[in-house]
N, CA, C and O of each residue as an XYZ file, in Angstrom:
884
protein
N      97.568     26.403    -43.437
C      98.562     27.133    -42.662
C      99.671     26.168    -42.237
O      99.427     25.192    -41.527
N     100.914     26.469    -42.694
C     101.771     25.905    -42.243
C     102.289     25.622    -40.766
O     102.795     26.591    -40.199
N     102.229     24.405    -40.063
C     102.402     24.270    -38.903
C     103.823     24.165    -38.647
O     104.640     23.813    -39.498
N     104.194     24.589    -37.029
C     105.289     24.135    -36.197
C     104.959     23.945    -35.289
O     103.984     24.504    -34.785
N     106.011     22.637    -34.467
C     105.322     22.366    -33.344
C     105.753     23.064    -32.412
O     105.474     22.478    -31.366
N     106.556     24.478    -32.108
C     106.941     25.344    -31.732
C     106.008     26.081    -31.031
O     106.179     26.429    -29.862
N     104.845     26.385    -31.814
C     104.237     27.755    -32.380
C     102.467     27.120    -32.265
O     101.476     27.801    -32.000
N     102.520     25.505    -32.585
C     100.745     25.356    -32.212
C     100.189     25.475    -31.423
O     100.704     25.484    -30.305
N      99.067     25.601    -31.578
C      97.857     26.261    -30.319
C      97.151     24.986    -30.729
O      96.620     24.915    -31.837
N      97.128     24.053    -29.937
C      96.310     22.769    -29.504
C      95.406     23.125    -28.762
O      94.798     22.117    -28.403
N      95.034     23.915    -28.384
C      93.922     23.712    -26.830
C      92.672     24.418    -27.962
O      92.690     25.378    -28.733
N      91.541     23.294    -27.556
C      90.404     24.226    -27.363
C      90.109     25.612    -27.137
O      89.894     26.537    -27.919
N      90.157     25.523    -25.576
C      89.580     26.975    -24.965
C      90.530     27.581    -25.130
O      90.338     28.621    -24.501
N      92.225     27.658    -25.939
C      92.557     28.868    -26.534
C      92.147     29.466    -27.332
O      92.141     30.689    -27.474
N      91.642     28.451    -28.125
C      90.977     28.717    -29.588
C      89.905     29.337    -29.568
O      89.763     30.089    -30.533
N      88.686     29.311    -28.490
C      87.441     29.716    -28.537
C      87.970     31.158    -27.240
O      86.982     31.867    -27.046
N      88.906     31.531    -26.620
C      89.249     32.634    -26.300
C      89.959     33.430    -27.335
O      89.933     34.555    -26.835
N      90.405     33.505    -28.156
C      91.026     33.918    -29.297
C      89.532     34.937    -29.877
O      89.407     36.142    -30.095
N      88.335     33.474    -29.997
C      87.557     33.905    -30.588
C      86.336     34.835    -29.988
O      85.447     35.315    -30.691
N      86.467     35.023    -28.381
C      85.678     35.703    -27.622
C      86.057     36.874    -27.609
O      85.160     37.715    -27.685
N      87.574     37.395    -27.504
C      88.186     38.664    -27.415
C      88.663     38.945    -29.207
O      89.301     39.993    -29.307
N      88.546     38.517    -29.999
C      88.707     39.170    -31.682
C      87.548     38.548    -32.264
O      87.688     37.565    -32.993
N      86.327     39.068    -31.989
C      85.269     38.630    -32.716
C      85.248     39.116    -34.566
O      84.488     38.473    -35.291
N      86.079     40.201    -35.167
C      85.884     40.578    -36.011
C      86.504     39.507    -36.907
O      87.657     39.208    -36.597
N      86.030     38.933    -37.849
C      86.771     37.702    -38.721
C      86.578     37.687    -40.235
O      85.869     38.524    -40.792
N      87.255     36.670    -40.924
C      87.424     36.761    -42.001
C      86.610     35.338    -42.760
O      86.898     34.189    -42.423
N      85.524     35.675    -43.867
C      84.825     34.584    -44.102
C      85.242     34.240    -45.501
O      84.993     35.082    -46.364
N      85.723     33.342    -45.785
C      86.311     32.596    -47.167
C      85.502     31.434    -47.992
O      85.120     30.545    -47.230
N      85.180     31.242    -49.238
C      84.564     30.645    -49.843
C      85.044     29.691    -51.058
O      85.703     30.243    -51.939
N      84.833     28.608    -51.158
C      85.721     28.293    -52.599
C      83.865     28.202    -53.562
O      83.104     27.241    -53.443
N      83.660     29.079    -54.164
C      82.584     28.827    -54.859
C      82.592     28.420    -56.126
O      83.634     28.785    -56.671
N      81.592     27.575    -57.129
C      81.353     27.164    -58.553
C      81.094     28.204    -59.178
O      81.336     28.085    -60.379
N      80.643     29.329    -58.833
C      80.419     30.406    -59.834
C      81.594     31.552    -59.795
O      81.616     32.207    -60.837
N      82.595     31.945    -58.803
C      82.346     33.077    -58.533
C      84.382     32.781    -57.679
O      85.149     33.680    -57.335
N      84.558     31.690    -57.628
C      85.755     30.615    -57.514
C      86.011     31.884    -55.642
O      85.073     32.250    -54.933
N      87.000     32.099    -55.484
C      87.231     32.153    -54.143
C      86.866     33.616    -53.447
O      87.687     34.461    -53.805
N      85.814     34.163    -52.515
C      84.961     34.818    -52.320
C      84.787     35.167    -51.437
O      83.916     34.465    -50.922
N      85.365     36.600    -50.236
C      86.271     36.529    -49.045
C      84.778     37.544    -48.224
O      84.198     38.283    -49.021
N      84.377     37.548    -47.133
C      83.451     38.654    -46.455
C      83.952     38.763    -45.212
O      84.697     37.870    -44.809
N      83.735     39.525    -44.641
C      84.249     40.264    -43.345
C      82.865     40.311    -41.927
O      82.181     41.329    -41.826
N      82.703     39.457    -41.243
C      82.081     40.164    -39.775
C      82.378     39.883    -38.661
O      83.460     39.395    -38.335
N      81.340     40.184    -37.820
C      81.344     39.836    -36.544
C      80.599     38.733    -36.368
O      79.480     38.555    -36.848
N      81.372     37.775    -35.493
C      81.197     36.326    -35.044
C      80.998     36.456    -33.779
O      81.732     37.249    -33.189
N      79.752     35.578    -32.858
C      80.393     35.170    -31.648
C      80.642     33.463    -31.772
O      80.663     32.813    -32.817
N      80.786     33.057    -30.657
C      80.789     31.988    -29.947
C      79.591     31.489    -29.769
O      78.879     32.490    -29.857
N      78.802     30.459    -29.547
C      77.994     29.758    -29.195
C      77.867     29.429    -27.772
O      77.502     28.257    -27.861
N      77.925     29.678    -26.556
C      78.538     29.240    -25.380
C      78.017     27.718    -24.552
O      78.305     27.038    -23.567
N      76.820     27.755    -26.001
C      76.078     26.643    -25.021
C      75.875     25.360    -25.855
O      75.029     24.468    -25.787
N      76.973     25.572    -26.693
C      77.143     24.718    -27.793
C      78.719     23.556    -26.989
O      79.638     23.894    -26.242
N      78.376     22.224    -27.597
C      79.486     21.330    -27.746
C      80.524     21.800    -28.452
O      80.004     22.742    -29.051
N      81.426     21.772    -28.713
C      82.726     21.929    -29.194
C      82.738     23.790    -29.383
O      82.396     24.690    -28.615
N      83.373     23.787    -30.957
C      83.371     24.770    -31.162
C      82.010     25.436    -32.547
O      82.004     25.122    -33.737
N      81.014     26.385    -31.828
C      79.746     26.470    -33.114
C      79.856     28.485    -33.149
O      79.617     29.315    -32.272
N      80.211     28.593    -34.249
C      79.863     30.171    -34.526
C      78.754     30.189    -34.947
O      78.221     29.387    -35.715
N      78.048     31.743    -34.141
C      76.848     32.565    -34.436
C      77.345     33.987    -35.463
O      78.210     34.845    -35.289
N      76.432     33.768    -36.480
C      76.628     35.460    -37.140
C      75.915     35.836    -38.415
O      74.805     35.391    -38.706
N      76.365     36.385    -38.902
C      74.825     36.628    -39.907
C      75.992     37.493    -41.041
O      77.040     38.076    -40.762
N      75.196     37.250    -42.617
C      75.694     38.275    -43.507
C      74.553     39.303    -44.195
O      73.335     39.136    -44.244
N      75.406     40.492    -44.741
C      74.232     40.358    -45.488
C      73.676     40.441    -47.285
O      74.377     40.570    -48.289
N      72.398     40.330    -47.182
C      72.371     39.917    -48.734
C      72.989     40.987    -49.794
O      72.894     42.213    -49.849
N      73.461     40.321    -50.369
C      73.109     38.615    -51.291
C      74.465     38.358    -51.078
O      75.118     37.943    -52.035
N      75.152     38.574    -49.714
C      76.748     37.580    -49.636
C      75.900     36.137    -49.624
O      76.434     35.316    -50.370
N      75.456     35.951    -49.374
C      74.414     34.422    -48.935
C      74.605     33.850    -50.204
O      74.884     32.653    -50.286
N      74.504     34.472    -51.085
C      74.428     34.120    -52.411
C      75.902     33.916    -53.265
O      76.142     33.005    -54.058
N      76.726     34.926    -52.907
C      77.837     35.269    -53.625
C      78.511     33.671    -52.959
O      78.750     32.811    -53.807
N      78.777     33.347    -51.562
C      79.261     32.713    -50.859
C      78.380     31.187    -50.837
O      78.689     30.299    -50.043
N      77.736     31.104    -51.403
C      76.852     30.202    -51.760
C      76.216     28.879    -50.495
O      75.864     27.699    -50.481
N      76.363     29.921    -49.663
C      76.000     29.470    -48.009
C      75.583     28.164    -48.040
O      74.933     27.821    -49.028
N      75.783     27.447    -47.278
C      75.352     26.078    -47.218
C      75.127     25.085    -47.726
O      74.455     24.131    -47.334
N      75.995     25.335    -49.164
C      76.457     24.423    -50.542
C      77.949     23.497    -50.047
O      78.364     22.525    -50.678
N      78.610     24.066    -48.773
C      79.811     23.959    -49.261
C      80.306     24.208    -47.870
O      79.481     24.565    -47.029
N      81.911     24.017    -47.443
C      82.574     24.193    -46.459
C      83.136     25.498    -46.234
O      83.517     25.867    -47.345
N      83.390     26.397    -45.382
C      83.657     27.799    -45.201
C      84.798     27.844    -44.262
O      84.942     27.137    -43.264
N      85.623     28.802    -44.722
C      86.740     28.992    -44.335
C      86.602     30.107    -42.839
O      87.233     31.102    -43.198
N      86.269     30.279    -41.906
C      86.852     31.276    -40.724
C      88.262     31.787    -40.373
O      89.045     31.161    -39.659
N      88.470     32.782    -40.846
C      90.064     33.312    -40.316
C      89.401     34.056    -39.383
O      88.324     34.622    -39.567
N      90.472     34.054    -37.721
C      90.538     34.812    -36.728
C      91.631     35.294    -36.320
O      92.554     34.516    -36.077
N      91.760     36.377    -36.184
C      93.420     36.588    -36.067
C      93.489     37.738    -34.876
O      92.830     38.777    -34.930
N      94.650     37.295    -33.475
C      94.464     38.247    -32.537
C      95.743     38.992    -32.651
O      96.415     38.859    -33.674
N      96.070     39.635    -31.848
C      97.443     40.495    -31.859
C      98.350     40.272    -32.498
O      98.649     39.078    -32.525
N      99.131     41.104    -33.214
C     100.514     40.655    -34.352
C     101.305     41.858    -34.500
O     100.578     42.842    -34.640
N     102.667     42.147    -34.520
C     103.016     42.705    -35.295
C     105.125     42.232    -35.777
O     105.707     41.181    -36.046
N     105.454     43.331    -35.680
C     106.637     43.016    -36.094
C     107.957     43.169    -34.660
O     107.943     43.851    -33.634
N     108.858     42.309    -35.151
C     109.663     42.022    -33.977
C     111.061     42.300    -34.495
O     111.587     41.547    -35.315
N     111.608     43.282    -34.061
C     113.174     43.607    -35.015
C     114.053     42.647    -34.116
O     113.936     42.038    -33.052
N     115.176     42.872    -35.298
C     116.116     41.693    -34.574
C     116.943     42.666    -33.660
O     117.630     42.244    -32.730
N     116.831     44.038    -33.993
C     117.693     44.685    -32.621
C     117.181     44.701    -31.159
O     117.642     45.426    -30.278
N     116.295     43.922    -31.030
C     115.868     43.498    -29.517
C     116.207     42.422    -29.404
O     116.050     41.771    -28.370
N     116.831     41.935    -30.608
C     117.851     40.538    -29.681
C     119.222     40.945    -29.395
O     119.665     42.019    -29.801
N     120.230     39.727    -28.384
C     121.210     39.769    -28.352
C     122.022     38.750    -29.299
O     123.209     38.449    -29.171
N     121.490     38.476    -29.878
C     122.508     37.737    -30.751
C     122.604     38.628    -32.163
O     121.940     39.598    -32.525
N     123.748     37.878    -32.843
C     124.129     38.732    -34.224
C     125.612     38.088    -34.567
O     126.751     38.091    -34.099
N     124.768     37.451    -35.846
C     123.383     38.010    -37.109
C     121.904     37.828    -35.742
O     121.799     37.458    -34.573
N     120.847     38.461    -37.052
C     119.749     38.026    -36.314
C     118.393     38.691    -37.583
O     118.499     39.780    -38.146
N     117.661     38.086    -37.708
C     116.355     38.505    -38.968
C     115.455     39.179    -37.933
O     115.469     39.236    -36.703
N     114.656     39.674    -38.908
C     113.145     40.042    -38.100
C     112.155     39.204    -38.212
O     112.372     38.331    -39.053
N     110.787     39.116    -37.490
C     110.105     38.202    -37.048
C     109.022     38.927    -36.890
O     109.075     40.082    -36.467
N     107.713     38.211    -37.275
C     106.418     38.611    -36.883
C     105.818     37.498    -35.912
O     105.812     36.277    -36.066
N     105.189     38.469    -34.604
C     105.003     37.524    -33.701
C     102.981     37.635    -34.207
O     102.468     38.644    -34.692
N     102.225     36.309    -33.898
C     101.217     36.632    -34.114
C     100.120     35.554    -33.624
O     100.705     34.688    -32.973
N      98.984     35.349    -33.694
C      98.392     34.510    -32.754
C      96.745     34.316    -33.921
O      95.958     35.220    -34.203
N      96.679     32.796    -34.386
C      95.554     33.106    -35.752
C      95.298     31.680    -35.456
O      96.030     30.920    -34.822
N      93.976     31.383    -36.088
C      93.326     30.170    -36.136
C      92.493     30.388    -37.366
O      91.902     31.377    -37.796
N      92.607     29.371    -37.723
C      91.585     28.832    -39.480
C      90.444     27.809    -38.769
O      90.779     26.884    -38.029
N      89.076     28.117    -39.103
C      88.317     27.051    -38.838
C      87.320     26.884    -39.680
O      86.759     27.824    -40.244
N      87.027     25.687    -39.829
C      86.435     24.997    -41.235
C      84.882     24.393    -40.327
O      84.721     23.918    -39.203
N      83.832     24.740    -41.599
C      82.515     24.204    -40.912
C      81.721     24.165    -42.237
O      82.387     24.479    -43.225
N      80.421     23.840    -42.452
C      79.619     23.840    -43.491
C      78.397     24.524    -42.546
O      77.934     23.997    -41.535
N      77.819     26.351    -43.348
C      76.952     26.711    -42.338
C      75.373     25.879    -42.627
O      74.956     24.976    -43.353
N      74.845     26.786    -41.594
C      73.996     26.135    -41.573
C      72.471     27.491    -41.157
O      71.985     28.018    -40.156
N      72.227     27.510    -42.881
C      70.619     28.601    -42.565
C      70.301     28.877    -41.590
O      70.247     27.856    -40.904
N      69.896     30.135    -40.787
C      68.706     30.661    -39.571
C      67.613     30.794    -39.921
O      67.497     31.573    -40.867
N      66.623     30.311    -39.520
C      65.540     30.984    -39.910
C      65.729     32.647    -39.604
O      66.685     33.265    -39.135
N      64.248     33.146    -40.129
C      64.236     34.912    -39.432
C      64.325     35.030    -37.759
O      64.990     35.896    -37.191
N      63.433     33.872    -36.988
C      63.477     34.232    -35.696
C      64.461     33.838    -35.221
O      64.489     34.005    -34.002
N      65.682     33.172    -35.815
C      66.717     32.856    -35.325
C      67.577     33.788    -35.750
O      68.302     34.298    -34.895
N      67.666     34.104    -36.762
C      68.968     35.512    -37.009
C      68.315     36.255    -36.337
O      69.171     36.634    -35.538
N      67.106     36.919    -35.975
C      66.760     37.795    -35.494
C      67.702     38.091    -34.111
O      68.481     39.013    -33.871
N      67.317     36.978    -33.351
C      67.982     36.383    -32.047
C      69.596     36.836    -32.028
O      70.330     37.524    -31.319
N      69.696     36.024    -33.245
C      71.225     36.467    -33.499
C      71.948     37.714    -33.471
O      72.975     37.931    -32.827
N      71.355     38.486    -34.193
C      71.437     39.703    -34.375
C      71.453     40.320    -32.817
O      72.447     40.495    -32.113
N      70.197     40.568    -32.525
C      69.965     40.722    -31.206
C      71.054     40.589    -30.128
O      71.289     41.490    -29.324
N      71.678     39.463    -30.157
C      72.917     38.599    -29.425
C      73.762     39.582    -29.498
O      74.140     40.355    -28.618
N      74.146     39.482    -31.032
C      75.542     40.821    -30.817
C      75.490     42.153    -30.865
O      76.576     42.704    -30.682
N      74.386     42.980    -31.091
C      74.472     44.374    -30.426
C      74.215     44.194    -28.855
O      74.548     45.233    -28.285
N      73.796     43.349    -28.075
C      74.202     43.345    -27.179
C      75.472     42.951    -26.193
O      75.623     43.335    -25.034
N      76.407     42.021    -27.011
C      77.532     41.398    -26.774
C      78.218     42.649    -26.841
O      78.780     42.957    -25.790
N      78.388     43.911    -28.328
C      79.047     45.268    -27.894
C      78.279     46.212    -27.233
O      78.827     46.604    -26.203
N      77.693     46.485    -27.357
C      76.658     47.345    -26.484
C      76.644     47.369    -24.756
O      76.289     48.332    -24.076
N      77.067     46.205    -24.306
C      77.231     46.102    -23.141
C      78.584     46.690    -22.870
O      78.968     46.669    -21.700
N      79.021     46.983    -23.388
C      80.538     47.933    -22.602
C      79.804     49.476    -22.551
O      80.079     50.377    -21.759
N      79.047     49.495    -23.362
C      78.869     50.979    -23.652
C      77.898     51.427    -22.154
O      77.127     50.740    -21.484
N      78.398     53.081    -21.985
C      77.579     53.384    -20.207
C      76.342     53.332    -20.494
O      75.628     52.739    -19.685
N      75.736     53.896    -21.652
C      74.259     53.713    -21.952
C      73.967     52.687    -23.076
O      73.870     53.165    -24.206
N      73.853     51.708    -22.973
C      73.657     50.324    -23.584
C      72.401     50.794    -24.607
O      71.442     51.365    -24.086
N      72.404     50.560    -26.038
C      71.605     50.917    -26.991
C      71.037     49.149    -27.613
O      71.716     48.376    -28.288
N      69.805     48.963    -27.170
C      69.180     47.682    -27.843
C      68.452     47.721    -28.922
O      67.672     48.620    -29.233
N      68.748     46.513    -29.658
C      67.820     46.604    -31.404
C      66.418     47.067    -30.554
O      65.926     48.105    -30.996
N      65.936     46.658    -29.781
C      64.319     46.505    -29.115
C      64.148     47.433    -28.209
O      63.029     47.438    -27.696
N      65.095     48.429    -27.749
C      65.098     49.155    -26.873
C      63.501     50.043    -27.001
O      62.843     49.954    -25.965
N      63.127     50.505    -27.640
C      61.758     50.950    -28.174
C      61.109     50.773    -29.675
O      61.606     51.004    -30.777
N      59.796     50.271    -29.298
C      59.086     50.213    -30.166
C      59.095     51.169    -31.771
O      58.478     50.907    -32.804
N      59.893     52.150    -31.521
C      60.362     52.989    -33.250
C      61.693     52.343    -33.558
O      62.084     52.304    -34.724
N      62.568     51.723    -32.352
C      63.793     51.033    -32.966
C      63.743     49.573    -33.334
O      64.564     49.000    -34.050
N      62.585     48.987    -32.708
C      62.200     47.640    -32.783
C      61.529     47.489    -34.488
O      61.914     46.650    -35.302
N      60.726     48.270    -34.669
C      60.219     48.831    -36.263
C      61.613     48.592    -36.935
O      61.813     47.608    -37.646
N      62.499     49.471    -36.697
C      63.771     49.880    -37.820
C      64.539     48.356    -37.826
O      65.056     47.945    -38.865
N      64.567     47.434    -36.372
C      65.592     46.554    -36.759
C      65.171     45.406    -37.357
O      65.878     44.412    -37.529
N      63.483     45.583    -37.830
C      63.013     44.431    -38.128
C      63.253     44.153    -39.251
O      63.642     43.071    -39.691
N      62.891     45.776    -40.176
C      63.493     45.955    -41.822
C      65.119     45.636    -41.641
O      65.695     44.748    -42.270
N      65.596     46.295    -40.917
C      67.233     46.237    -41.124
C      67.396     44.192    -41.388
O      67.798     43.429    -42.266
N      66.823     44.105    -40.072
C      66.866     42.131    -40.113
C      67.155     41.676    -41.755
O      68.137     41.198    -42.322
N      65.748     42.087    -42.222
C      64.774     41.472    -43.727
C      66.296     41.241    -44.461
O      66.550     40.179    -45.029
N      67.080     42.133    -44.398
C      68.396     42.853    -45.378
C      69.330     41.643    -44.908
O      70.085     41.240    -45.792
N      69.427     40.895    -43.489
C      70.460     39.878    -43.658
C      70.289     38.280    -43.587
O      69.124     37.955    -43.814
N      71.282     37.036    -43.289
C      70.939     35.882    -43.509
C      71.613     35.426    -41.951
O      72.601     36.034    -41.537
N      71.215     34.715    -41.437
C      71.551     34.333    -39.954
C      72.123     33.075    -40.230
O      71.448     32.217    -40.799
N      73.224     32.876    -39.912
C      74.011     31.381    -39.469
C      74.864     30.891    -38.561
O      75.772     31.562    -38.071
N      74.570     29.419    -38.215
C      75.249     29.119    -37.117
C      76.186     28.211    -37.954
O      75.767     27.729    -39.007
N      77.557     27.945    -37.474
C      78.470     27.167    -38.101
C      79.243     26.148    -37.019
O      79.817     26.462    -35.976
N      79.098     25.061    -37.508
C      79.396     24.017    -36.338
C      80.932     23.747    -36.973
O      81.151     23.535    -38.166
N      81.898     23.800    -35.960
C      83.230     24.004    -36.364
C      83.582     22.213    -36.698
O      83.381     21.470    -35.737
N      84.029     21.634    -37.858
C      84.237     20.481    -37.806
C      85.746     20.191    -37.968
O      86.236     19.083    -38.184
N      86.335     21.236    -37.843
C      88.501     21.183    -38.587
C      88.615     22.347    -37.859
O      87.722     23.191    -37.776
N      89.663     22.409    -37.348
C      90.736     23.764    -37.126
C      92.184     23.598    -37.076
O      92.756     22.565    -36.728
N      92.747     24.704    -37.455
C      94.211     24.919    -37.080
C      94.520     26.369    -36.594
O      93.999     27.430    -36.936
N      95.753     26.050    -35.485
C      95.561     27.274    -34.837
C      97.104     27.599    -34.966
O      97.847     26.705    -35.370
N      97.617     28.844    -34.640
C      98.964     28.872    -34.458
C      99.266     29.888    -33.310
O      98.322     30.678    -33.274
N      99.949     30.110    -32.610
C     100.530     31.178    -31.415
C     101.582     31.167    -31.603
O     102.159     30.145    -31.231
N     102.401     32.225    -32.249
C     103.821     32.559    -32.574
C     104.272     33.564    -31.584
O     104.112     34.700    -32.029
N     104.716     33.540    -30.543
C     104.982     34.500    -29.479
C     106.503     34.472    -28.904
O     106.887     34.959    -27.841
N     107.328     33.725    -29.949
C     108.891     34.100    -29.799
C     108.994     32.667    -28.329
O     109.564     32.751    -27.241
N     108.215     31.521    -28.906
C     108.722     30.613    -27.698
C     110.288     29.758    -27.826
O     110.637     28.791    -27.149
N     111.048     30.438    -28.882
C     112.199     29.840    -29.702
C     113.208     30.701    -28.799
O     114.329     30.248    -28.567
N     112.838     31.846    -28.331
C     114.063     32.929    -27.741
C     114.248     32.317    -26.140
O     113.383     31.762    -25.462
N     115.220     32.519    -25.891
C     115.851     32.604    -24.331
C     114.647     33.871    -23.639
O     113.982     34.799    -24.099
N     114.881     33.215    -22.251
C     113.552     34.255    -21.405
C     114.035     35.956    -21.485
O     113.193     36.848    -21.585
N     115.486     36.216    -21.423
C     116.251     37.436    -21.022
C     115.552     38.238    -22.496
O     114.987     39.330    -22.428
N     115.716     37.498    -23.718
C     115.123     38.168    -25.231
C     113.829     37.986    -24.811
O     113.950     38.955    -24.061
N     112.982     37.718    -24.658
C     111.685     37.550    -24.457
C     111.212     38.513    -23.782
O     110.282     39.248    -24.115
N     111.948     38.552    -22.631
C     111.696     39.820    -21.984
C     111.705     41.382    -22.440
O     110.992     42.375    -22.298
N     112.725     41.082    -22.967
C     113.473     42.376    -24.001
C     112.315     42.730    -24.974
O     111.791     43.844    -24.975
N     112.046     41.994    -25.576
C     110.437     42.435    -26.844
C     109.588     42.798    -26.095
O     109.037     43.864    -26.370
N     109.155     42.042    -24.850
C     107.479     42.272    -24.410
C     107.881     44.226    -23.758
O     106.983     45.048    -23.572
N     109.161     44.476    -23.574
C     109.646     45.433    -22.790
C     109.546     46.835    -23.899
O     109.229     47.993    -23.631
N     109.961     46.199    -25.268
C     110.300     47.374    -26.831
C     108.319     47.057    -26.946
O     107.768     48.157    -26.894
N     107.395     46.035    -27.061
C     106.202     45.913    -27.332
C     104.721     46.845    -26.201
O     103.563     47.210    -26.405
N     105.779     46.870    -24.945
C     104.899     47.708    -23.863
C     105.398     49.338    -24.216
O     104.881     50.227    -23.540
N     106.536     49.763    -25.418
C     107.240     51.181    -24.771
C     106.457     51.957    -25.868
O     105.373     51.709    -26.397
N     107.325     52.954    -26.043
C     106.373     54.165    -27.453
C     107.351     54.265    -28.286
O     107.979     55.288    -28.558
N     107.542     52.884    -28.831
C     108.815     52.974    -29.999
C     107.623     52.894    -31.399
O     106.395     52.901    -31.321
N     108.410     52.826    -32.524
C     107.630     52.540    -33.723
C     106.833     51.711    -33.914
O     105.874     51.878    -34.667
N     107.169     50.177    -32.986
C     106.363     48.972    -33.244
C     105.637     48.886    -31.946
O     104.815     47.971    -31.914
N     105.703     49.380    -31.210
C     105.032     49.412    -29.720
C     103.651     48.572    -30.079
O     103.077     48.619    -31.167
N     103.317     47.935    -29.137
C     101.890     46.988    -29.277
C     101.897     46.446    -27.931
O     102.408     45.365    -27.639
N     101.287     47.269    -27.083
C     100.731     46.345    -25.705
C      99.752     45.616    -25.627
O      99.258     45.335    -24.535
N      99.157     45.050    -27.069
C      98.373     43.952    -26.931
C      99.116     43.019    -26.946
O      99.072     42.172    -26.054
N     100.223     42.934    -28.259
C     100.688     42.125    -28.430
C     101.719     41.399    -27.556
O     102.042     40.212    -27.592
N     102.312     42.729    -26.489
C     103.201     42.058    -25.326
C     102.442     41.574    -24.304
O     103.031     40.784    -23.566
N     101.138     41.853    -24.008
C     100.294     41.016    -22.921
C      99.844     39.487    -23.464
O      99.608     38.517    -22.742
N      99.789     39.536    -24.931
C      99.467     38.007    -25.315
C     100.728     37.448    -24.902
O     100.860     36.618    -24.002
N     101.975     38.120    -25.851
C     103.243     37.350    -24.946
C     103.369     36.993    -23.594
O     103.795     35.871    -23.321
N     103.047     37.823    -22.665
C     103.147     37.507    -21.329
C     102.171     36.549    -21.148
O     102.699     35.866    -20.271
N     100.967     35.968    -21.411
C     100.310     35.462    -21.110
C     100.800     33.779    -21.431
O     100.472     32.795    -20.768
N     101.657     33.814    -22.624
C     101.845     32.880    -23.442
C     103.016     32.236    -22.230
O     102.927     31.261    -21.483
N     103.960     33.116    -22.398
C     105.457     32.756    -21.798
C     105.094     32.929    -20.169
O     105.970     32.230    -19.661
N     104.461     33.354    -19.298
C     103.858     32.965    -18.006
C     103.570     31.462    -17.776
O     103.969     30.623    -16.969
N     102.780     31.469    -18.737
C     102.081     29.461    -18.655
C     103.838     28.705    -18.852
O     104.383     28.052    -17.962
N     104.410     28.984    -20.114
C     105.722     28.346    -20.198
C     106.937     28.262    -19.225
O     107.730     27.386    -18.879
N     106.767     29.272    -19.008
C     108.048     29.492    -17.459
C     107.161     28.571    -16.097
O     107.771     27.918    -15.250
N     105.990     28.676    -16.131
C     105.228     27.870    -14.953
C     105.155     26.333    -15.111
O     104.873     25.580    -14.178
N     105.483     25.858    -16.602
C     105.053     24.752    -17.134
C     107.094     24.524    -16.316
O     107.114     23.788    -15.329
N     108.259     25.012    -16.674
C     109.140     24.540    -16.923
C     109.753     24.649    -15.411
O     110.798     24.039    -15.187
N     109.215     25.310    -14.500
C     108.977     25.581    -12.892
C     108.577     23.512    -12.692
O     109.296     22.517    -12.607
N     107.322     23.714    -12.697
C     106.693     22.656    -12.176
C     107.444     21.194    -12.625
O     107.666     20.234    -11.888
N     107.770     21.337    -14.108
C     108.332     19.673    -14.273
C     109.854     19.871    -13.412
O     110.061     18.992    -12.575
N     110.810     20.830    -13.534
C     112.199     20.852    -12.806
C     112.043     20.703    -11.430
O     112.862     20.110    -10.728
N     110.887     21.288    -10.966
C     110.420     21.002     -9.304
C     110.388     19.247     -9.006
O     110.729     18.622     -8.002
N     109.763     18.715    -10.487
C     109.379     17.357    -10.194
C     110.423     16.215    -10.508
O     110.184     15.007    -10.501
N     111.746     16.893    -10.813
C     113.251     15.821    -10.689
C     113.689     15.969     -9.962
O     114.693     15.278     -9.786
N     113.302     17.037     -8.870
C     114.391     17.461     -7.513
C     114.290     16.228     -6.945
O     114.897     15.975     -5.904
């Protein structure tokens, strides 16, 4: 991924918040048989892990296709994005722009046993399940505990210890605050591109920046 130093996401705990609130991700492979080999799940976090370690599981025979633990694996995570017209700026000329917020992370996994994917597994129907008013567990009863044991048999459990990343946060930190404002304002309304995720990541982004540029001007007075 092409970097700017505009636009990088250096921090850690952005990176592993990125990855707490968009657990759904993208798993990439460069394989000897089968050359580049893309799968789709749900990831968590590790919380009790050093750096950065994903929990998650596939299932068979991606284990195979992806040739699990031969090799280094690609993680795409990608949170809010969409498109940014140039008629919410004031200048002109002016292009359009996709604002967007993604991290690539590189690891070599690493096998679960069964009682560990099990665990795993376990982990994330409860990680979604807990929003829900009546919370549904693999173990909740002994006829569902039966079903998730076969369901288990069907996948491969892995933890991936993150050893590389690159991250990016593209949130228009190039515009004057008055345009900035102006998008998060067209991104909160019910126009075509409307995305109030994507204007709360902005706000979140450009909050820290306006506070960052507060505090050092406070500190030449």
């Amino acid at each position: 991924m092409r970097q700017n130093p505009s636009f990088t996401l250096a921090s850690e705990e952005g990176v592993k918040r990125l990855i707490r609130e968009h657990p759904w991700m993208t798993l990439v492979s460069m394989t000897d048989a089968s050359g580049l080999v893309a799968s789709h799940y749900p990831v968590l976090l590790d919380e009790e892990a050093d750096g950065i370690v994903l929990l998650t599981h596939v299932g068979r025979p991606d284990e195979v296709l992806h040739e699990l633990g031969r090799h280094e694996l690609l993680i795409i995570v990608q949170g809010p994005h969409g498109y940014i017209s140039p008629g919410w700026y004031d200048a002109n000329p002016a292009v359009p722009t996709w604002n967007f917020v993604v991290a690539h992370l590189h690891g070599t996994p690493e096998i679960l046993s069964d009682d560990e994917n099990l665990r795993v597994l376990e982990d994330l129907v409860d990680h979604f399940e807990d929003a829900m008013p009546e919370p549904r567990r693999m173990r909740g009863t002994a006829e569902n505990s039966a079903y998730a044991d076969r369901i288990a048999a069907g996948t491969v459990g892995l933890r991936i210890p993150i050893t590389r990343w690159t991250a990016k946060n593209k949130m228009s930190q190039n515009k004057p605050d008055a345009v900035v404002d102006r998008i998060m304002t067209e991104l909160d309304g019910d126009g075509s591109y409307a995305s109030p995720a994507l204007a709360d990541e902005m706000r979140r982004t450009h909050t820290a920046l306006r506070a960052g540029r507060a505090a050092r001007a406070e500190g030449t007075e």
